[in-house]
PyMOL Python script that loads the backbone (N, CA, C, O; Angstrom):
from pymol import cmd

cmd.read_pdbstr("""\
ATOM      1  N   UNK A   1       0.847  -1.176   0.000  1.00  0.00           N
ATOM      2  CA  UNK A   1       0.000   0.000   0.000  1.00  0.00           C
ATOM      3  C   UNK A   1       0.895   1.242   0.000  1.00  0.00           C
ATOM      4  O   UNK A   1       1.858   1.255   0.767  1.00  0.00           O
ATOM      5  N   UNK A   2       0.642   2.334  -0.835  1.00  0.00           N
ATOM      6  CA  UNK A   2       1.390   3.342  -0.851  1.00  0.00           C
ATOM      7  C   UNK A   2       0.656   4.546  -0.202  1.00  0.00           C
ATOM      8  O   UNK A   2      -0.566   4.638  -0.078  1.00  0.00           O
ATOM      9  N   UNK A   3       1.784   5.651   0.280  1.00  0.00           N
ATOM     10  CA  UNK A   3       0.844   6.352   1.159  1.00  0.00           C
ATOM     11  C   UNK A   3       0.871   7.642   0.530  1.00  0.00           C
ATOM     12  O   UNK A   3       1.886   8.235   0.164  1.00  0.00           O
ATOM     13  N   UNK A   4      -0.402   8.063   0.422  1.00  0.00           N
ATOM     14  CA  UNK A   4      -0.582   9.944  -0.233  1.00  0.00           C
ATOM     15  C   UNK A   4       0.265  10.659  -0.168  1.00  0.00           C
ATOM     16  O   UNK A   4       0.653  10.678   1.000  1.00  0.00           O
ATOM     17  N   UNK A   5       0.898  11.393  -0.855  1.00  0.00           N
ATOM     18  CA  UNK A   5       1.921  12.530  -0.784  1.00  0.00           C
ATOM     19  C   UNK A   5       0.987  14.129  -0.819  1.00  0.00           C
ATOM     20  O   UNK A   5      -0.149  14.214  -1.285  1.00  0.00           O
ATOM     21  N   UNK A   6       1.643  15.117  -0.313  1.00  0.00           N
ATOM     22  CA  UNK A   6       0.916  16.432  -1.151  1.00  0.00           C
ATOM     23  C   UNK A   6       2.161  17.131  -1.869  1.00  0.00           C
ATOM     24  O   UNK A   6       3.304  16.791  -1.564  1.00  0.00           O
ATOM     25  N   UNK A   7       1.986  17.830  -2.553  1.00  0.00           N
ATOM     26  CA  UNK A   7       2.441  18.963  -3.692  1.00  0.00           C
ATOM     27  C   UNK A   7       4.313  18.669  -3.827  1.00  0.00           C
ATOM     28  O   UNK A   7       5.069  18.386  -4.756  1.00  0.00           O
ATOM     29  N   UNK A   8       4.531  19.007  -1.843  1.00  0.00           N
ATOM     30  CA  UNK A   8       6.466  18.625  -2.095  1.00  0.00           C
ATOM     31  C   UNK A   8       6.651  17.054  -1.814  1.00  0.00           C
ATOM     32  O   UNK A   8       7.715  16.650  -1.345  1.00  0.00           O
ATOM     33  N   UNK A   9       5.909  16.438  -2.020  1.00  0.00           N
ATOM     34  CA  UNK A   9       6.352  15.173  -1.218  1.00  0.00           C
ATOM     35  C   UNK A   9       6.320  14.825  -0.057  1.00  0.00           C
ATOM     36  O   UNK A   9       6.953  13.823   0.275  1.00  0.00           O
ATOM     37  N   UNK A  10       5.520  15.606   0.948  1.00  0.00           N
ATOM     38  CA  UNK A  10       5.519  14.698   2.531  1.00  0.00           C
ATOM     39  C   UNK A  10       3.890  14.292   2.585  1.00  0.00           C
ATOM     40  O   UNK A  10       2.873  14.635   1.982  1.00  0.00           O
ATOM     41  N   UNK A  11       4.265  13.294   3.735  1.00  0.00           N
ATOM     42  CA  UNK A  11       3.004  12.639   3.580  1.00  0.00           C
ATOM     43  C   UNK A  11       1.683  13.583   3.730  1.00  0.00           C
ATOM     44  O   UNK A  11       1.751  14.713   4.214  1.00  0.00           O
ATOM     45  N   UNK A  12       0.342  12.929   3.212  1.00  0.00           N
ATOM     46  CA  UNK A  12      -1.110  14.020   3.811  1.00  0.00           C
ATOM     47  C   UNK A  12      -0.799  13.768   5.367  1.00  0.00           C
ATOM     48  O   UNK A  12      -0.454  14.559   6.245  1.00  0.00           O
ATOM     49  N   UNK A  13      -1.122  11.942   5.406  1.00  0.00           N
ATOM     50  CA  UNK A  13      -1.773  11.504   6.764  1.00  0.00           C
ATOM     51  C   UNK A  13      -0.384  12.305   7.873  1.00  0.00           C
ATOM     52  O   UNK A  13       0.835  12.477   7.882  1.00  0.00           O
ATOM     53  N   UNK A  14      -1.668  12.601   8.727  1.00  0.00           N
ATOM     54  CA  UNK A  14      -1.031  13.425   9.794  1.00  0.00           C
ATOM     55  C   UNK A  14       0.358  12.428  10.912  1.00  0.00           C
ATOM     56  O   UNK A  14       1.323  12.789  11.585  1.00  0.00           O
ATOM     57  N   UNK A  15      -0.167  11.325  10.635  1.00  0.00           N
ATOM     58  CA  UNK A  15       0.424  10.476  11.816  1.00  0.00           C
ATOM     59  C   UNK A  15       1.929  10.181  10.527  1.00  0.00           C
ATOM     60  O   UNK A  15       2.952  10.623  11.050  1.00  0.00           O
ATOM     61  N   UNK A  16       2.114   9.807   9.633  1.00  0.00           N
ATOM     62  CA  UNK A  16       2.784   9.916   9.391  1.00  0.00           C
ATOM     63  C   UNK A  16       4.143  10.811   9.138  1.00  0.00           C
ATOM     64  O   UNK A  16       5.328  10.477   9.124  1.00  0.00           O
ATOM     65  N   UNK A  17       3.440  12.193   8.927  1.00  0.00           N
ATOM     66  CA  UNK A  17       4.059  13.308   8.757  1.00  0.00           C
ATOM     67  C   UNK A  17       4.788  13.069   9.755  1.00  0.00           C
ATOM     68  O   UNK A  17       5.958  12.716   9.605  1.00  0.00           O
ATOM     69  N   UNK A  18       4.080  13.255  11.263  1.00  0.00           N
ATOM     70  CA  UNK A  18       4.894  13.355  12.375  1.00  0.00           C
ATOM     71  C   UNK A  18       5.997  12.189  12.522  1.00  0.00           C
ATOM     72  O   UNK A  18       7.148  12.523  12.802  1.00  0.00           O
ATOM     73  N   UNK A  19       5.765  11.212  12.392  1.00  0.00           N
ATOM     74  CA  UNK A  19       6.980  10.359  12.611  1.00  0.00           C
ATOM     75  C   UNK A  19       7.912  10.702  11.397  1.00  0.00           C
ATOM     76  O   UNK A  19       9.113  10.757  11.661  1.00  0.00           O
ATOM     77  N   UNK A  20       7.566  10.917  10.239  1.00  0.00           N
ATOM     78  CA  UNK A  20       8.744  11.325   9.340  1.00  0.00           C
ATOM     79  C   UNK A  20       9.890  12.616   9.978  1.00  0.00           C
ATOM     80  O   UNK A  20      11.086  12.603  10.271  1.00  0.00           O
ATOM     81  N   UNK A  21       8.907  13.575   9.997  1.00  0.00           N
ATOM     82  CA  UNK A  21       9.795  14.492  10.906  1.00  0.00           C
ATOM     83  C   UNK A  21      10.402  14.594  12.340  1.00  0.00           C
ATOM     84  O   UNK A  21      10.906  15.525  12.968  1.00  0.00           O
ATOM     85  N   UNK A  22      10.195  13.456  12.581  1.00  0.00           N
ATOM     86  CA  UNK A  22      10.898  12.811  13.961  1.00  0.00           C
ATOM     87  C   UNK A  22      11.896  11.995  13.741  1.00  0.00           C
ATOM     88  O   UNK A  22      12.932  12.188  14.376  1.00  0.00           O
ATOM     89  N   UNK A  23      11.836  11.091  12.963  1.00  0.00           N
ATOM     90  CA  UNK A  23      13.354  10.608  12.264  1.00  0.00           C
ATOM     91  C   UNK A  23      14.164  12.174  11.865  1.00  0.00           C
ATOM     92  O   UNK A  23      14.959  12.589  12.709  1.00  0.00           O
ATOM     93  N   UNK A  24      14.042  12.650  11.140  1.00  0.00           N
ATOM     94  CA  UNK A  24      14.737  14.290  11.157  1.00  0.00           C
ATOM     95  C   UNK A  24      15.006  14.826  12.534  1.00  0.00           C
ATOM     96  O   UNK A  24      15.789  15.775  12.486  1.00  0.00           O
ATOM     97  N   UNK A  25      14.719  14.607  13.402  1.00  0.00           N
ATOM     98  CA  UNK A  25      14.819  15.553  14.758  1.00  0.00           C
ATOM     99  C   UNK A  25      15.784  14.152  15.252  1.00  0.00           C
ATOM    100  O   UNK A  25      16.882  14.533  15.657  1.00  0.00           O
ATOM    101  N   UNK A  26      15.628  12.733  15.304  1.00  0.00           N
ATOM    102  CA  UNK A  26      16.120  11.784  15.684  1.00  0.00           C
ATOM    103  C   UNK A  26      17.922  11.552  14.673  1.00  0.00           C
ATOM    104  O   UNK A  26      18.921  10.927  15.031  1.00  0.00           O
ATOM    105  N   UNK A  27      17.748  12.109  13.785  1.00  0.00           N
ATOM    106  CA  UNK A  27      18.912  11.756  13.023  1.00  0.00           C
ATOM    107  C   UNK A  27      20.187  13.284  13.328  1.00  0.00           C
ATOM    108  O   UNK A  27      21.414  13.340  13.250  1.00  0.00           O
ATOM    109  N   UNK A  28      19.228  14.222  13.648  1.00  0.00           N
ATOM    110  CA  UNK A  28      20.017  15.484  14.038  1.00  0.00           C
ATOM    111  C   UNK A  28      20.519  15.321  15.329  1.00  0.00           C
ATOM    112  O   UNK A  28      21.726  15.480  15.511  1.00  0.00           O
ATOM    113  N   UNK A  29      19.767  15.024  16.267  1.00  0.00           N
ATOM    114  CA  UNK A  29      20.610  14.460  17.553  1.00  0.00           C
ATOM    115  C   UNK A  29      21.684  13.907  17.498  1.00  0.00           C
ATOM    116  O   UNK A  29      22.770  14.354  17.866  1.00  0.00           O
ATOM    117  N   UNK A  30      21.326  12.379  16.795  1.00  0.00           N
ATOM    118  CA  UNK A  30      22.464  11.180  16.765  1.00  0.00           C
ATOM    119  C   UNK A  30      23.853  12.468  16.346  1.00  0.00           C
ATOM    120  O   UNK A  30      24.872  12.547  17.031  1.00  0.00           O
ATOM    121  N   UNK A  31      23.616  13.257  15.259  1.00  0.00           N
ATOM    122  CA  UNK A  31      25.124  13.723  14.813  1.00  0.00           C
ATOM    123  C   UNK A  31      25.283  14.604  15.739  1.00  0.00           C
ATOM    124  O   UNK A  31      26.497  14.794  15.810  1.00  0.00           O
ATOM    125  N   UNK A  32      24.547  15.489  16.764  1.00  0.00           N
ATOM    126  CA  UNK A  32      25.135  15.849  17.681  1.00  0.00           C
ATOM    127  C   UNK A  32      25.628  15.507  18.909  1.00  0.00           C
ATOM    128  O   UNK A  32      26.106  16.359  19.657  1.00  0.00           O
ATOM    129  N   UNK A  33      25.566  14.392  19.184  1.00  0.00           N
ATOM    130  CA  UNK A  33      26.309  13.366  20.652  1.00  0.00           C
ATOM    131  C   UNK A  33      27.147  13.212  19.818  1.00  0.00           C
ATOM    132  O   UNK A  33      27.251  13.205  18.591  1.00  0.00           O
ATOM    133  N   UNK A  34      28.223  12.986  21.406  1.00  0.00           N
ATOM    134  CA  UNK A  34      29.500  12.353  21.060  1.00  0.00           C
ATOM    135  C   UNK A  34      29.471  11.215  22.226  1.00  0.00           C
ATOM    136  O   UNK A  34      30.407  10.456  22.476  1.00  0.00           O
ATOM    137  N   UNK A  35      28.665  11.236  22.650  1.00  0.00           N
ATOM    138  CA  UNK A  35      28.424   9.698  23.779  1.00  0.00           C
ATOM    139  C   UNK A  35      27.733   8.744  22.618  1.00  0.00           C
ATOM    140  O   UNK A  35      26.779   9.031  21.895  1.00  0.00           O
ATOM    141  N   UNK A  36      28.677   7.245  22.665  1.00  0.00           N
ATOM    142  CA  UNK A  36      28.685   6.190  21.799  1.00  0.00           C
ATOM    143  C   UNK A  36      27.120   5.885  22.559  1.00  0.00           C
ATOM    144  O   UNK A  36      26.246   5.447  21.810  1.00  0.00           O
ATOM    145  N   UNK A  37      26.763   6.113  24.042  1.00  0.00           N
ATOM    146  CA  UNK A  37      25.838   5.128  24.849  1.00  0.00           C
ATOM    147  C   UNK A  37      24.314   6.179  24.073  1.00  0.00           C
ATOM    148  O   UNK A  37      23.519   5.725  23.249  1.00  0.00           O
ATOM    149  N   UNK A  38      24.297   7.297  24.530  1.00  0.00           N
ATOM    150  CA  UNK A  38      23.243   8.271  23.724  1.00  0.00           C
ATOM    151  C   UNK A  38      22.762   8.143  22.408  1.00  0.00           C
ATOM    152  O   UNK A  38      21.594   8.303  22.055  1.00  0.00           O
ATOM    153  N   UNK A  39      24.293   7.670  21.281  1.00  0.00           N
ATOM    154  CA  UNK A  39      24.405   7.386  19.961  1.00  0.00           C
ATOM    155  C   UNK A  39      23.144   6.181  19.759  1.00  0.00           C
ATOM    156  O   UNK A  39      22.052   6.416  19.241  1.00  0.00           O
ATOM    157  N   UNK A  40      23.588   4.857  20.299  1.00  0.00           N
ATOM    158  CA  UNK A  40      22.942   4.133  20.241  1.00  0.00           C
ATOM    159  C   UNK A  40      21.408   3.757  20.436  1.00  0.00           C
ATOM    160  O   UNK A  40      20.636   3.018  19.825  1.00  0.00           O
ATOM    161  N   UNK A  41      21.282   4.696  21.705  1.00  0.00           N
ATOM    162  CA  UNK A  41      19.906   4.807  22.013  1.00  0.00           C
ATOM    163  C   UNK A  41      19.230   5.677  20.857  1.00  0.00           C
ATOM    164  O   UNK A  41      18.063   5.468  20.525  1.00  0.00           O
ATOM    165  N   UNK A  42      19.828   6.424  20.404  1.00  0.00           N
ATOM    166  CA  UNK A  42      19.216   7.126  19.362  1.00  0.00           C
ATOM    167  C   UNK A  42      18.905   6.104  18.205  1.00  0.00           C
ATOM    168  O   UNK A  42      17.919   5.967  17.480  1.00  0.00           O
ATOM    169  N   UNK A  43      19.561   5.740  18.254  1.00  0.00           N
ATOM    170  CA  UNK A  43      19.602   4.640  16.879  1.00  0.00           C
ATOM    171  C   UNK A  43      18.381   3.231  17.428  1.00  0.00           C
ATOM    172  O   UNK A  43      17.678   2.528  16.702  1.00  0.00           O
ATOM    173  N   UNK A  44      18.468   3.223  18.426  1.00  0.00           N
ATOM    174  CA  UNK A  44      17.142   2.633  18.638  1.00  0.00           C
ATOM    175  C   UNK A  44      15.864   2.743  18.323  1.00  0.00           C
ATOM    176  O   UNK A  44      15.064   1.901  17.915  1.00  0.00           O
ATOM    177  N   UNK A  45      15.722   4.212  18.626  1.00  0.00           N
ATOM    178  CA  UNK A  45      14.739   5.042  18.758  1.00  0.00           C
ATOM    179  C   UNK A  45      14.335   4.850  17.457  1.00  0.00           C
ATOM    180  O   UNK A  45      13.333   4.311  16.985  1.00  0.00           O
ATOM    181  N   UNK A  46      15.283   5.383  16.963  1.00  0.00           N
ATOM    182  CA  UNK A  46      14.782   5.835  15.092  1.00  0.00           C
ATOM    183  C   UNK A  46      14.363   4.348  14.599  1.00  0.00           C
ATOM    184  O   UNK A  46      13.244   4.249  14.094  1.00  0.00           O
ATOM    185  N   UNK A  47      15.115   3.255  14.695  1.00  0.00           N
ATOM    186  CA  UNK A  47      14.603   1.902  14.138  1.00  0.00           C
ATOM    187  C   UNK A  47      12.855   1.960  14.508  1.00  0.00           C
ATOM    188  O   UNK A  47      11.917   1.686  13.760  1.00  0.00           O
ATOM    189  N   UNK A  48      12.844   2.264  15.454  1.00  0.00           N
ATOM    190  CA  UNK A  48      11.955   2.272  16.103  1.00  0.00           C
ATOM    191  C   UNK A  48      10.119   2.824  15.616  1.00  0.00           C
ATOM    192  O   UNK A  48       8.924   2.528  15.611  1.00  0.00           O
ATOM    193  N   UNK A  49      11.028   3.690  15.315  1.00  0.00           N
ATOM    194  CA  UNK A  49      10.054   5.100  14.371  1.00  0.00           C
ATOM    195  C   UNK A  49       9.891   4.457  12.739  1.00  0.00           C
ATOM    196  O   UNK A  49       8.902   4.715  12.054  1.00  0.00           O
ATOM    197  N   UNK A  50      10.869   3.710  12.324  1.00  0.00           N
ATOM    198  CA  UNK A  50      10.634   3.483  11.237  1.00  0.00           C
ATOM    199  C   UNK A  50       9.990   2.176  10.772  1.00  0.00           C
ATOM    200  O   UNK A  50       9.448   1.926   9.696  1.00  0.00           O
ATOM    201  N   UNK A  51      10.197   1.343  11.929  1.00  0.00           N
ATOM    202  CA  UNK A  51       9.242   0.248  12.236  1.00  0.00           C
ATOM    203  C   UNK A  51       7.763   0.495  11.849  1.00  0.00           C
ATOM    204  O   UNK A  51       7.056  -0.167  11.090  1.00  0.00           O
ATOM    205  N   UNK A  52       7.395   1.896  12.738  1.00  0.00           N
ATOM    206  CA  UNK A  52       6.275   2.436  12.593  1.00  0.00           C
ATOM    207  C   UNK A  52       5.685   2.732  11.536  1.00  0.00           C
ATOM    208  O   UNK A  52       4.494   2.665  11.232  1.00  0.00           O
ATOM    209  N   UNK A  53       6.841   3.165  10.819  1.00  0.00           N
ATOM    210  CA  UNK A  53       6.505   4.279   9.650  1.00  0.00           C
ATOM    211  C   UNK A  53       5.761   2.728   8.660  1.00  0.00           C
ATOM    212  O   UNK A  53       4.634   2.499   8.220  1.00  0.00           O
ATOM    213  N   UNK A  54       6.923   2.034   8.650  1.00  0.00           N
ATOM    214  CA  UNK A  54       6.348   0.861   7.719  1.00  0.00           C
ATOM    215  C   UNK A  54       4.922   0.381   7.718  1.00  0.00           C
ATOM    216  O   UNK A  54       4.228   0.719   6.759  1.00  0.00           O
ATOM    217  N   UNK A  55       4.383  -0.376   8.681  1.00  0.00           N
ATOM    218  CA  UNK A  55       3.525  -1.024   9.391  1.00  0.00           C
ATOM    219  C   UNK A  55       2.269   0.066   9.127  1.00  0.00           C
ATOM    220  O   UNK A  55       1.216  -0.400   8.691  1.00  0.00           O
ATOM    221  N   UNK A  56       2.347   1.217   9.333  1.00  0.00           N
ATOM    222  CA  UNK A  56       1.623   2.273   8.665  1.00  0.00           C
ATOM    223  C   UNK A  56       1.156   2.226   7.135  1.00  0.00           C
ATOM    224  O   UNK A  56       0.006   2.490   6.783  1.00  0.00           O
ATOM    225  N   UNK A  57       2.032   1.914   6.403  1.00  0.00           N
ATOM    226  CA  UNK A  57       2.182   1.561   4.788  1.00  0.00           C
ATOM    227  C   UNK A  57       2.681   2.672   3.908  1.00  0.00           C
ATOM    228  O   UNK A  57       2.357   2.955   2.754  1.00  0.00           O
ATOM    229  N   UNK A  58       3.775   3.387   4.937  1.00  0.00           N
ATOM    230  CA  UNK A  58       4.955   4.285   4.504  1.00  0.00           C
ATOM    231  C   UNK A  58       6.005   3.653   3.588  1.00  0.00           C
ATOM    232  O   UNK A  58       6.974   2.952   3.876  1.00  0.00           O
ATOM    233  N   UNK A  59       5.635   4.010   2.620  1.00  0.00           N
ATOM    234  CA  UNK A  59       6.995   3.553   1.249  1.00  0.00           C
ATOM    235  C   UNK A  59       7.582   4.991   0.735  1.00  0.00           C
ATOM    236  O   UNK A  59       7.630   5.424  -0.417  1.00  0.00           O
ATOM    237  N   UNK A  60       7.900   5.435   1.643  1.00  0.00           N
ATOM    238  CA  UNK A  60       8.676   7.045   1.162  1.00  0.00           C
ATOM    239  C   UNK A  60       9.892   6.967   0.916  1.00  0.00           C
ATOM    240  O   UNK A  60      10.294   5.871   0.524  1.00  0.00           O
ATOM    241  N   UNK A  61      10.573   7.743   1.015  1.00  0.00           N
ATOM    242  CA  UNK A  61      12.493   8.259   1.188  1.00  0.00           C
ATOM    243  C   UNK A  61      12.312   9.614   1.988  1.00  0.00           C
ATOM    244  O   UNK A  61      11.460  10.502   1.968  1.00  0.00           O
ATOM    245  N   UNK A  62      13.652   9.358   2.807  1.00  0.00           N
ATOM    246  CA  UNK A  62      14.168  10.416   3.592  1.00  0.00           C
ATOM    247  C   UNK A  62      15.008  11.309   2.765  1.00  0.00           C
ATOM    248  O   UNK A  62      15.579  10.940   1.739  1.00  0.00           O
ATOM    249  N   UNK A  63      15.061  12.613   3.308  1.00  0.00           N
ATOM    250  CA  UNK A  63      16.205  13.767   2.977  1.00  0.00           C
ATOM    251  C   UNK A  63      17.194  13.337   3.297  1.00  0.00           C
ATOM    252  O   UNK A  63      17.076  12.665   4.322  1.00  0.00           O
ATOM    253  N   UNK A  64      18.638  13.409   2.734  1.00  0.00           N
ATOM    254  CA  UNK A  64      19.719  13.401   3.802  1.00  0.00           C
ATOM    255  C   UNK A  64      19.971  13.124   4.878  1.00  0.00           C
ATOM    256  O   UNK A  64      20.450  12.188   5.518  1.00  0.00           O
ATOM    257  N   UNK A  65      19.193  15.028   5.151  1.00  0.00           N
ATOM    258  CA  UNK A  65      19.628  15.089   6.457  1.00  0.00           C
ATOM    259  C   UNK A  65      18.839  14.499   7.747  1.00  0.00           C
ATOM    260  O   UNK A  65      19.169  14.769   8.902  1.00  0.00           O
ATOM    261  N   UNK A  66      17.622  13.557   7.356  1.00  0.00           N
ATOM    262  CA  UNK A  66      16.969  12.985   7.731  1.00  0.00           C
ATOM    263  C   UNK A  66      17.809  11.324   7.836  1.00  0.00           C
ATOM    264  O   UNK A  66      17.325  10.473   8.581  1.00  0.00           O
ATOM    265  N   UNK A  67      18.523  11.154   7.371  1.00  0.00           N
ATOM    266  CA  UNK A  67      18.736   9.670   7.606  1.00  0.00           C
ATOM    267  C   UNK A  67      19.910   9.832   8.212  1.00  0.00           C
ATOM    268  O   UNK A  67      20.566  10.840   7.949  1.00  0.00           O
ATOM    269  N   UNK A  68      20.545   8.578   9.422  1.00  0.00           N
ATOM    270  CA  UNK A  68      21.306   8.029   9.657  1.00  0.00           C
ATOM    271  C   UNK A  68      22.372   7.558   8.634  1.00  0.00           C
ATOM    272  O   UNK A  68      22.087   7.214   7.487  1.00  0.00           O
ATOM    273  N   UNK A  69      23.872   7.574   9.251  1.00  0.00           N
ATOM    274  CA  UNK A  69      24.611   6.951   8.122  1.00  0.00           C
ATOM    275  C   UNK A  69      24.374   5.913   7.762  1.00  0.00           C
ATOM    276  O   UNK A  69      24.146   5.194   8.734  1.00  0.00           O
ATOM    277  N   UNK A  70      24.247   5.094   6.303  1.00  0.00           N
ATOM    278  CA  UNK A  70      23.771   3.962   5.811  1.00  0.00           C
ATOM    279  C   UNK A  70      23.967   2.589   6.701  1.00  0.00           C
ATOM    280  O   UNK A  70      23.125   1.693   6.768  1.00  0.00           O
ATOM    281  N   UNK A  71      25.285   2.597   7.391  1.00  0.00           N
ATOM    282  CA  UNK A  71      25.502   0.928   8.101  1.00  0.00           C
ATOM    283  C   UNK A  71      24.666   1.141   9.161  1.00  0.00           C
ATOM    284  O   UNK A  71      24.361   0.081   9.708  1.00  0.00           O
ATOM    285  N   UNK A  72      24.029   2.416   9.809  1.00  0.00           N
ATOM    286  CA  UNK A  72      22.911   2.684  11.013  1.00  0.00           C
ATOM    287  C   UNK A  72      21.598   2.457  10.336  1.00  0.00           C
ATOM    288  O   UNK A  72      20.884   1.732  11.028  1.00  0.00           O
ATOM    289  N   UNK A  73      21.123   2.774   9.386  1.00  0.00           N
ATOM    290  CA  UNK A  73      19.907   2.430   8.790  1.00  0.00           C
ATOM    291  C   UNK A  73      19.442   0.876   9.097  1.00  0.00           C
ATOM    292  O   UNK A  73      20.089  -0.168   9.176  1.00  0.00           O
ATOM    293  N   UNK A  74      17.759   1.238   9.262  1.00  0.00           N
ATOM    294  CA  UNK A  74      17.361  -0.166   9.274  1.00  0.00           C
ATOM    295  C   UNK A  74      17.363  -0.781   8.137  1.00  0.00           C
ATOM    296  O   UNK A  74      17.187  -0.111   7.119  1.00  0.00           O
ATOM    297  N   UNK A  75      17.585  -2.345   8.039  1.00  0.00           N
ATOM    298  CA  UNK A  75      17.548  -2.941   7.362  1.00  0.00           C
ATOM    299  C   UNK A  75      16.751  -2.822   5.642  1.00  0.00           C
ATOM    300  O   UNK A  75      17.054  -2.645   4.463  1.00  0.00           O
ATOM    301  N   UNK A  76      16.046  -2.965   6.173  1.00  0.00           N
ATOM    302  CA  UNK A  76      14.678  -2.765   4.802  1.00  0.00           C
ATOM    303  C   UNK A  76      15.306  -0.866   4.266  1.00  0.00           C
ATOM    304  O   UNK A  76      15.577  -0.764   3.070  1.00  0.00           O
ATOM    305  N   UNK A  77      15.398  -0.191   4.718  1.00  0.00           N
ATOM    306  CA  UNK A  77      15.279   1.080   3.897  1.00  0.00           C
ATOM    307  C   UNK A  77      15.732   1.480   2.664  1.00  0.00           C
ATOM    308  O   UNK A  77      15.249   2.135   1.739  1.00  0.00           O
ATOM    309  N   UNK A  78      17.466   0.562   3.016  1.00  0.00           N
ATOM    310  CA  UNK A  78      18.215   0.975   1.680  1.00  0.00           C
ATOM    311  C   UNK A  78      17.980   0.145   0.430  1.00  0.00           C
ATOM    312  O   UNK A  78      18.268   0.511  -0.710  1.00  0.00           O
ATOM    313  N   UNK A  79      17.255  -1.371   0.873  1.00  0.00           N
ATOM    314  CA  UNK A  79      16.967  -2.300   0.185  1.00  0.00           C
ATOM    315  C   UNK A  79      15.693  -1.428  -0.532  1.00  0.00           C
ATOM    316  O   UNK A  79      15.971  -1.102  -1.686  1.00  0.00           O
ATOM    317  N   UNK A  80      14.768  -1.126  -0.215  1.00  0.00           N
ATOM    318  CA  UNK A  80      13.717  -0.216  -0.608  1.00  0.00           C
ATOM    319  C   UNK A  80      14.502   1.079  -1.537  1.00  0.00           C
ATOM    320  O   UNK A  80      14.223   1.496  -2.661  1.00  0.00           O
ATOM    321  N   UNK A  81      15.278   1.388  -0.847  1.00  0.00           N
ATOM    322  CA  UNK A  81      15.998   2.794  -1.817  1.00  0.00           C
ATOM    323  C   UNK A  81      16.462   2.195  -2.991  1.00  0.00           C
ATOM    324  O   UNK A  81      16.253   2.864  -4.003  1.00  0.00           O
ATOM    325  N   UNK A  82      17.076   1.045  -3.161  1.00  0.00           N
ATOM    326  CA  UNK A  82      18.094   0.911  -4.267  1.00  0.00           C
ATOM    327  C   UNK A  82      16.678  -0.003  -5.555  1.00  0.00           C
ATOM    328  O   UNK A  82      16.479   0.117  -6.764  1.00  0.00           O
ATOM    329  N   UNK A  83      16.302  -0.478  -4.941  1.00  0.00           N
ATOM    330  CA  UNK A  83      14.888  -1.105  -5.765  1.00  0.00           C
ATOM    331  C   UNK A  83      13.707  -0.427  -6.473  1.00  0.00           C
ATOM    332  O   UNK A  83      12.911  -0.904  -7.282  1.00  0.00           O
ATOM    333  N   UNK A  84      13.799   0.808  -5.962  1.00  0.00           N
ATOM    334  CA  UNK A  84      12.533   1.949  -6.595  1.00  0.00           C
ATOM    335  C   UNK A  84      13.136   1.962  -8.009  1.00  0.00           C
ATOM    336  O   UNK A  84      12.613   2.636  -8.897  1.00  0.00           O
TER     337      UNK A  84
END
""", "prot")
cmd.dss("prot")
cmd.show_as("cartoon", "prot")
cmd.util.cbc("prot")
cmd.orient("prot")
């Protein structure tokens, strides 16, 4: 299932929006710690969020500056990126 976009590309549905732009607020953190223990939890978090995003029936792409460096990405994303 694919999910509605409007005009620039972010989602309509509201619940999505928000977790998209929470991976963005979640990926800006991670690059600002320099604690490996904070790092990680962040990187939890975001798996976490994107778990969500899926299960929702989010088939989007992130900005940049929205994603984690690629070996931090969850599994499925880049497999999804390189397949579109």
């Amino acid at each position: 299932m694919s999910h509605e976009t409007d005009s620039i590309g972010l989602p309509v549905d509201p619940e999505l929006r928000r977790l998209e732009f929470l991976l963005g607020d979640l990926a800006a953190q991670w690059r600002e710690y320099e604690s490996p223990e904070r790092q990680n939890e962040i990187v939890l978090e975001y798996h976490s969020v994107m778990e969500r995003l899926y299960e929702l029936g989010w088939d989007g792409f992130l900005d940049w500056d929205s994603e984690l460096p690629t070996e931090l990405m969850p599994e499925q994303y880049p497999k999804q990126r390189h397949n579109s």
